[in-house]
C-alpha positions as CSV (number, residue, x, y, z in Angstrom):
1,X,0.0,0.0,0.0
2,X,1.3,3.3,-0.9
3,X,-0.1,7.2,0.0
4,X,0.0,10.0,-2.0
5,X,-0.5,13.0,0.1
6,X,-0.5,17.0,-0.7
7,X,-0.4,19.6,1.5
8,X,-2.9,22.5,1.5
9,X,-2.2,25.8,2.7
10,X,-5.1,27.8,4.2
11,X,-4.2,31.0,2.3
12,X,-5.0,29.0,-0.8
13,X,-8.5,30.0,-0.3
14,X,-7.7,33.0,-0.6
15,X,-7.2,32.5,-4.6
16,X,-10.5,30.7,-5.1
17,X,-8.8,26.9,-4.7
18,X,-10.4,25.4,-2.3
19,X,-9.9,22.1,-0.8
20,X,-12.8,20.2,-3.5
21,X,-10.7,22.0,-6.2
22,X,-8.1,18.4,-5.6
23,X,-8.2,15.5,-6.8
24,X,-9.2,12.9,-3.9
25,X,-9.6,10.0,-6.1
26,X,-5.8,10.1,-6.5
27,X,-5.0,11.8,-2.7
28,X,-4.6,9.3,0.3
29,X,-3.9,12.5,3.3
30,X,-4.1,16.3,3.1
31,X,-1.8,18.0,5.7
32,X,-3.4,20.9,6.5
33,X,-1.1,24.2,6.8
34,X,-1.0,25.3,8.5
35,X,-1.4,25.6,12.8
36,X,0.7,27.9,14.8
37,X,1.9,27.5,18.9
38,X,2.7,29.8,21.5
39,X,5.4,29.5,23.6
40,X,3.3,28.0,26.1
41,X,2.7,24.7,24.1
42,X,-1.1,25.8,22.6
43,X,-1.7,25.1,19.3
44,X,-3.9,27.5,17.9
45,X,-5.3,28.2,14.2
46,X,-3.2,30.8,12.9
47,X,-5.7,32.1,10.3
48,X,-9.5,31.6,12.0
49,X,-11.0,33.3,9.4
50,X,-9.9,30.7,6.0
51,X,-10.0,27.9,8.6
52,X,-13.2,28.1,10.1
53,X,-15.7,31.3,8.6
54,X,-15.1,32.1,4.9
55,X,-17.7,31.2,2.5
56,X,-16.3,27.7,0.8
57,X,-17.6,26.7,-2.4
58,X,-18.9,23.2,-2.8
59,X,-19.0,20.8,-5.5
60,X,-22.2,18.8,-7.0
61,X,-21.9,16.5,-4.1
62,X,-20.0,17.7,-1.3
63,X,-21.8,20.9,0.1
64,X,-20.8,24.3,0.6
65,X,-19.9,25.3,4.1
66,X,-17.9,28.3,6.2
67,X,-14.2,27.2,6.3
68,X,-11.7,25.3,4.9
69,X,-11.2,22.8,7.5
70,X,-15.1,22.2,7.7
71,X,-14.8,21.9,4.0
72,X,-12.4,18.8,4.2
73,X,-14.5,17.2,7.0
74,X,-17.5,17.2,4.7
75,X,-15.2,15.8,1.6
76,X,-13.9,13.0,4.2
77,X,-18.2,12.2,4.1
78,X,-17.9,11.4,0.6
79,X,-13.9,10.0,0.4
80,X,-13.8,8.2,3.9
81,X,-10.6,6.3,3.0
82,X,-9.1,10.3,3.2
83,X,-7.2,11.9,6.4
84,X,-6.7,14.9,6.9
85,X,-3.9,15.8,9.2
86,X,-3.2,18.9,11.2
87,X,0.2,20.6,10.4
88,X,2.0,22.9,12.8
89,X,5.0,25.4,12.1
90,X,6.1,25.7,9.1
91,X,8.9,28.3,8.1
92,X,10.2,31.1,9.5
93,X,7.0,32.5,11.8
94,X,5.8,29.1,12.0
95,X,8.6,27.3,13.7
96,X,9.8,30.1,16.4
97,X,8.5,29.2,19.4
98,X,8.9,24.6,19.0
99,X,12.4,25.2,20.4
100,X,10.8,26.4,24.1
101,X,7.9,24.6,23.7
102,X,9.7,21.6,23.1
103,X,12.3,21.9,26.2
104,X,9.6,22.2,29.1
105,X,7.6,19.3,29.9
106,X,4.6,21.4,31.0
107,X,4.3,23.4,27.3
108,X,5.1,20.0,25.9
109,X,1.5,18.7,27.5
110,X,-0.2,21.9,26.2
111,X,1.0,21.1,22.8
112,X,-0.3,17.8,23.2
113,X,-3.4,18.3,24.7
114,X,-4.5,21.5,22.4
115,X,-4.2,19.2,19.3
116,X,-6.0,16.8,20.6
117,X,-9.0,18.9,21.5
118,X,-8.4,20.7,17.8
119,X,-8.2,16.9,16.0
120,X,-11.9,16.1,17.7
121,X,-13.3,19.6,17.1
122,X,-12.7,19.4,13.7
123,X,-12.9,15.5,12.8
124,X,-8.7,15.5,12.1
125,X,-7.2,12.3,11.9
126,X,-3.9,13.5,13.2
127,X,-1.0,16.1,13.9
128,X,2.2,16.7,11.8
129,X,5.0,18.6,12.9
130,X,7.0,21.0,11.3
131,X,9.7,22.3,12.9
132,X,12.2,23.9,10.5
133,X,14.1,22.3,12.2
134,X,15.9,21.4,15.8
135,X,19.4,23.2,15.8
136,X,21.0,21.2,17.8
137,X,21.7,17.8,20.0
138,X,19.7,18.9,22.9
139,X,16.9,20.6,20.6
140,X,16.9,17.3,18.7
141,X,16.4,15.1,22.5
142,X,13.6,17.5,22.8
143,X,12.0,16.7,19.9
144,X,12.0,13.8,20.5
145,X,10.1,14.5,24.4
146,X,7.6,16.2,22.1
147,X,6.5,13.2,20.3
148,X,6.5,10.9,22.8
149,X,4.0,13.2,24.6
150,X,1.8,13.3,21.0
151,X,1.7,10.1,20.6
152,X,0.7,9.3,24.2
153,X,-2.1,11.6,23.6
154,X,-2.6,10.8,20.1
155,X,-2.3,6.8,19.8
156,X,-2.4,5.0,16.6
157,X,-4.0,3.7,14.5
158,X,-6.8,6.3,15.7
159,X,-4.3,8.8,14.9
160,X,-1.4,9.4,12.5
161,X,1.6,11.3,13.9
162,X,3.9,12.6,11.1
163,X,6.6,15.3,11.1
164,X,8.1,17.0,8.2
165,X,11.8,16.6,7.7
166,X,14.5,18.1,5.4
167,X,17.3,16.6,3.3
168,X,20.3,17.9,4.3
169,X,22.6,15.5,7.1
170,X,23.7,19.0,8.4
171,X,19.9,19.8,9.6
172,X,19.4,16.2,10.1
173,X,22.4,15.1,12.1
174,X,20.6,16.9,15.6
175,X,17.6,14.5,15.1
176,X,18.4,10.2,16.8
177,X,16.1,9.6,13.6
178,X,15.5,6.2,14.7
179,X,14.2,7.2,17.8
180,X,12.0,9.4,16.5
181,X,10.9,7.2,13.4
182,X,9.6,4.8,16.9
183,X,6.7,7.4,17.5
184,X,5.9,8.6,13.9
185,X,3.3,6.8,11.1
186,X,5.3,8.7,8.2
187,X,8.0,11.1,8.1
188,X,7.6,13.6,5.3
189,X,10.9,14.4,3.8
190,X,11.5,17.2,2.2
191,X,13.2,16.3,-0.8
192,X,13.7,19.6,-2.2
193,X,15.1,23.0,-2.2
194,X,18.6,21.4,-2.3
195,X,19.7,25.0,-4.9
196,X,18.3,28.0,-5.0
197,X,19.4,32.0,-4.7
198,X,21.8,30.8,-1.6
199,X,24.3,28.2,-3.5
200,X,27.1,29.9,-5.6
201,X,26.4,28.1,-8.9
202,X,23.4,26.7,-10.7
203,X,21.7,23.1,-9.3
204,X,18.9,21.5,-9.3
205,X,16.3,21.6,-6.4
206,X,14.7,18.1,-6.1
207,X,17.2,15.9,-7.8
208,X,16.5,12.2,-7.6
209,X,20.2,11.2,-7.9
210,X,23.6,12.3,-7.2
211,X,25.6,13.5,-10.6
212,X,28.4,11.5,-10.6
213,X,30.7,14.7,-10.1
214,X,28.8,17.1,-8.3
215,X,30.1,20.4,-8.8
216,X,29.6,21.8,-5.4
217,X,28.4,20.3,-2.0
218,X,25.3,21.5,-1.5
219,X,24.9,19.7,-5.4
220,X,25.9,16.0,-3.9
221,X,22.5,16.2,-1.9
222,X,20.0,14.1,-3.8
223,X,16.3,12.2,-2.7
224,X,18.6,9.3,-2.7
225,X,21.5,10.2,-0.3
226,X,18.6,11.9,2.0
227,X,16.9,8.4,2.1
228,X,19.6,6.4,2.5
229,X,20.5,8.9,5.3
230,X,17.5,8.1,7.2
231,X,17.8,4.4,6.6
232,X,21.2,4.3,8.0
233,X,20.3,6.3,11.0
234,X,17.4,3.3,11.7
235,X,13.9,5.2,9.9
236,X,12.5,1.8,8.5
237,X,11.9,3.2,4.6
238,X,8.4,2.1,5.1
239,X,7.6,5.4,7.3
240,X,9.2,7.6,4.6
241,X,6.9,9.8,2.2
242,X,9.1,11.5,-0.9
243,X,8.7,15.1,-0.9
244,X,7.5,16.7,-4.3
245,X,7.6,20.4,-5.2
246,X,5.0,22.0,-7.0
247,X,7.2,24.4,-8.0
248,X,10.1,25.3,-10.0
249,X,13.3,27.6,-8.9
250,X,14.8,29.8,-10.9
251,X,18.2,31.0,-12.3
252,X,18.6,34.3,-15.0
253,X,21.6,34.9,-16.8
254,X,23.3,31.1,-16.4
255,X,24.3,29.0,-18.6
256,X,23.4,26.0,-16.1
257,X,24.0,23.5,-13.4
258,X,27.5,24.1,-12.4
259,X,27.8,27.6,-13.6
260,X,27.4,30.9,-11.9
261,X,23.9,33.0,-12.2
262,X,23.2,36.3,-12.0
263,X,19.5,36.6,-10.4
264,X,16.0,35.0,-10.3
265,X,12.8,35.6,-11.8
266,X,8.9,34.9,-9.9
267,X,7.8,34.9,-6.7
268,X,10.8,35.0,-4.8
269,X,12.3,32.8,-7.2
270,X,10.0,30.4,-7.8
271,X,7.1,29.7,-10.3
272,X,4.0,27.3,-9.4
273,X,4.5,24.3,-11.0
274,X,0.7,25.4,-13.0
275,X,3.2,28.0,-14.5
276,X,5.6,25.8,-16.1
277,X,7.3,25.6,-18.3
278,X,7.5,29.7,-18.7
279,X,6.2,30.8,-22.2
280,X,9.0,30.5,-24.9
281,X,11.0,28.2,-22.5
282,X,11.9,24.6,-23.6
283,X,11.3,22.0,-21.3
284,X,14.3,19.4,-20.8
285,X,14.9,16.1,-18.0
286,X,18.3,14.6,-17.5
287,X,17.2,11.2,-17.0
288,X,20.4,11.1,-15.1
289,X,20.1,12.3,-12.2
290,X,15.5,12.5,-12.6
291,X,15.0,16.2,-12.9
292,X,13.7,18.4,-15.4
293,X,13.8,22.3,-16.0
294,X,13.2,24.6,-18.9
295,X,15.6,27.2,-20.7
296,X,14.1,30.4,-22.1
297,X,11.7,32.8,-21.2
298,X,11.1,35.3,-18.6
299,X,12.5,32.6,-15.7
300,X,15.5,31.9,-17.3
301,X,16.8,28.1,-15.9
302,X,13.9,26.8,-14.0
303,X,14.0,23.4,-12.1
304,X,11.4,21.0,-11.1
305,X,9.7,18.2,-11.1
306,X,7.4,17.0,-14.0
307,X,5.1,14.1,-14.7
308,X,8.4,11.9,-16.1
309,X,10.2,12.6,-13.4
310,X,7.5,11.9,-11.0
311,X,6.8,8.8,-12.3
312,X,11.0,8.2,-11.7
313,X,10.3,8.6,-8.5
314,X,7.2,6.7,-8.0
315,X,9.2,3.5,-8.9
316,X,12.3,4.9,-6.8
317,X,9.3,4.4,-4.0
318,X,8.2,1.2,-5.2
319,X,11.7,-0.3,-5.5
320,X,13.0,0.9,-2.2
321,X,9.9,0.0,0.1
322,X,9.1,3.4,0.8
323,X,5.8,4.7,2.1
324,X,4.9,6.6,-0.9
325,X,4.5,10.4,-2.3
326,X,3.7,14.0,-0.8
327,X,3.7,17.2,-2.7
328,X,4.0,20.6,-1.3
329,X,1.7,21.9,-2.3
330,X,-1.5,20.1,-3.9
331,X,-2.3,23.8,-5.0
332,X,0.4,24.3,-7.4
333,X,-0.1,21.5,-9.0
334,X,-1.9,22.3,-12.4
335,X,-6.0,21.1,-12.7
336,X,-5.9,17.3,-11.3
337,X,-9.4,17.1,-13.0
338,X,-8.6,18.7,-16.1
339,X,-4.9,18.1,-16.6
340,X,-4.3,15.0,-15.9
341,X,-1.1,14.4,-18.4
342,X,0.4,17.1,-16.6
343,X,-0.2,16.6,-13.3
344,X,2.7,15.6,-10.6
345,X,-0.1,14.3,-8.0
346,X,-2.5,12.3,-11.1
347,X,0.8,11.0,-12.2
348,X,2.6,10.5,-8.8
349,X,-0.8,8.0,-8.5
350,X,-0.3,6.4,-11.5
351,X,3.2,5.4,-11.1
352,X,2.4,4.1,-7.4
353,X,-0.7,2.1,-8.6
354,X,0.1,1.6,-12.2
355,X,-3.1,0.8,-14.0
């Protein structure tokens, strides 16, 4: 049994996608983004009004309602295979106070018992944490404290425990991964953002394999060495989701990977994956290594996933005995209705459950 999960971020609604815009034919969990906690340990919705009051549109049989995570507990009515998962932190804002909270026993019940109460108020099936991302040993013992004290609250199978994780061994090496991998369902790594606007030269940013000569460190860090990481640190590979981007980062004025840039184009970098490839731009995959990118346009070198390298990894999954897929986010993805050929989450589910 694989998953393919996705998460969705609240202030998606806020651009008319709301959760019965996805797919959930093809989508096994949403994680939804995402909660906030204060340094006392509560966990609290950090944007009441898209979680729990905005109109939210229906479809022709899932009704409309007020709120996003009302929304999904309606759409679990009609998928009831589906969870929906809690997420809390997330970057910069998001993940500030885990580092206290985590380090007192007292905040660390707080935490526990706020999602609790937030999982039955709102029909949740369970709690993912984010932290971006213990700093070091004694932060990574303390996360440790903090899901032990989830899961007590939280047991399984009633409720899934996950945490979001990245790549790189140097934010990784903090973390007795084994230990922790005792109290999650899935770890969700985050098998991405290995280049962007902070590496020297021009790389891609969810590689599925290590070039055989990288041309800088932060280049050598692929989806494979990541997993293999975690296995060798005692995560069994069933517990491991493979992290998708549904989006592309860019490079202007390059002549690519391995060579200097001068700047990026997009939102802060990036474009949504529904935005790709850019308009005059040429869409290439170096089956190498299993990533794609596109040359040309307004974005310059843009890299990313796309359905062939999705599918790449869907048997890297299959092949290794990993859990399965997650994208962030489900939002970027193009139309999973309407697009199907292009679609990383349609295909993702096609390569895990090949038809």
């Amino acid at each position: 049994m694989y998953w393919n999960g996705i998460y969705y971020p609240n202030w998606r609604i806020y651009r008319d996608q709301p959760p019965s815009s996805l797919n959930f034919d093809v989508i096994s969990h949403a994680f939804y983004a995402f909660a906030w906690v204060k340094t006392d340990g509560t966990v609290y919705l950090s944007d009441e009004w898209a979680d729990t009051q905005i109109e939210v549109a229906g479809t022709d049989d899932v009704p409309a309602t007020k709120g996003c995570l009302n929304s999904f507990a309606l759409l679990k009515k009609k998928y009831t295979k589906l969870r929906i998962v809690l997420s809390v932190g997330g970057g910069g804002k998001g993940s500030e106070p885990f580092a206290e909270v985590a380090r007192n026993p007292t905040a660390r019940e707080t935490f526990a018992q706020t999602s609790l109460a937030l999982c039955q108020q709102f029909n949740l099936d369970g709690i993912d944490i984010d932290w971006e991302h213990p700093s070091d040993q004694a932060q990574g013992q303390h996360y440790i404290a903090l899901l032990a004290t989830l899961r007590h609250y939280l047991p399984g199978p009633r409720y899934t425990l996950t945490s979001a994780l990245p790549a790189g061994e140097w934010a990784l090496q903090h973390i007795n991964l084994g230990h922790a991998a005792q109290y999650l369902d899935l770890i969700n790594l985050m098998s991405y953002d290995y280049s962007g606007p902070w590496v020297q030269k021009t790389g891609h940013q969810a590689q599925l394999f290590t070039p055989q000569i990288p041309h800088s460190p932060e280049a050598a860090i692929s989806s494979h060495s990541a997993v293999s990481y975690m296995v060798r640190q005692g995560v069994p590979p069933s517990k491991i989701l493979l992290g998708i981007p549904a989006y592309g980062r860019s490079f202007t004025g390059t002549q690519g990977v391995g060579h200097s840039f001068e700047g990026q184009a997009g939102e802060e970098g990036t474009f949504e994956y529904r935005d790709l490839p850019r308009p005059g731009a040429t869409e290439h995959v170096d089956e190498q290594v299993g990533a794609a990118y596109c040359v040309g346009g307004d974005g310059g070198f843009v890299t990313y996933d796309n359905p062939q390298t999705v599918h790449m990894k869907a048997r890297y999954v299959q092949q290794n005995g990993l859990a399965g897929l997650f994208y962030w986010t489900g939002t970027g993805d193009v139309c999973q209705h309407t697009q199907k050929d292009r679609s990383l989450v349609y295909n993702g589910f096609m390569g895990l459950f090949p038809q």
